[in-house]
C-alpha positions as CSV (number, residue, x, y, z in Angstrom):
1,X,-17.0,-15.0,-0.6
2,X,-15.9,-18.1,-0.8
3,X,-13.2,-19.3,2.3
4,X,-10.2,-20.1,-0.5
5,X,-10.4,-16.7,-1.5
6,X,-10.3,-15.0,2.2
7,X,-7.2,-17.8,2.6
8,X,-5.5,-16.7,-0.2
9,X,-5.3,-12.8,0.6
10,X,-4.5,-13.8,4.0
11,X,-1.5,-15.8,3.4
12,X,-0.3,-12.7,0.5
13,X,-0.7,-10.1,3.2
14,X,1.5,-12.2,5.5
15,X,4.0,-13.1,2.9
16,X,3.9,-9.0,2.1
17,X,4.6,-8.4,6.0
18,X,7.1,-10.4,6.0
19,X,9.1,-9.5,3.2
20,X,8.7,-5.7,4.7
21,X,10.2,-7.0,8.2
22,X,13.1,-8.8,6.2
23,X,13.5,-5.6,4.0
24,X,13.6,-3.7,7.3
25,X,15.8,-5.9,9.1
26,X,18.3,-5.4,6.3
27,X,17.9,-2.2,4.8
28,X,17.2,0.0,7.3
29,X,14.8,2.8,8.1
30,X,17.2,4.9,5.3
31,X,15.6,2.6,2.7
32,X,11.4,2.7,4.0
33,X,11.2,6.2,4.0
34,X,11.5,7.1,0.1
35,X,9.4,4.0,-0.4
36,X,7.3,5.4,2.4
37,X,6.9,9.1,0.7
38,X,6.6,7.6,-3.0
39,X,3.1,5.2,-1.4
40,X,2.0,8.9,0.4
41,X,2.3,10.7,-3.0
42,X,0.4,7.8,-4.7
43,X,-2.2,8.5,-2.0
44,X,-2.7,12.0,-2.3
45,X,-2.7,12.1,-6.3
46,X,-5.4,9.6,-5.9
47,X,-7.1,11.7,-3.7
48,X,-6.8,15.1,-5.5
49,X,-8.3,12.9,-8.5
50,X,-11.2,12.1,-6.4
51,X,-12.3,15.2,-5.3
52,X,-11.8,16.3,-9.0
53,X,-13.8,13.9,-10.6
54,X,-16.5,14.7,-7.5
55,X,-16.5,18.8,-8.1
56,X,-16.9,18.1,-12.4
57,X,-19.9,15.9,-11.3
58,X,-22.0,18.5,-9.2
């Protein structure tokens, strides 16, 4: 992989840390957690999906 591409994620995963530290800083731990339990539902239909498309398959 060439070394502009690994420089690139790395300075969109800093500029994503640091707009979730400013977000904190400013909207509290009231405002991550519906964020947080919207990511985990993403996460678990993805999931559910997974195992789906692996039981159809056997």
């Amino acid at each position: 992989m060439p070394i502009h591409y690994l420089r690139r994620l790395t300075a969109r995963n800093r500029t994503a840390w640091l707009a979730g530290a400013f977000g904190f800083r400013h909207a509290g731990f009231v405002a991550s957690v519906p964020f947080a339990t919207i990511l985990v539902v993403f996460a678990v239909a993805s999931v559910l999906d997974d195992l789906r498309g692996r039981s159809m398959r056997a």
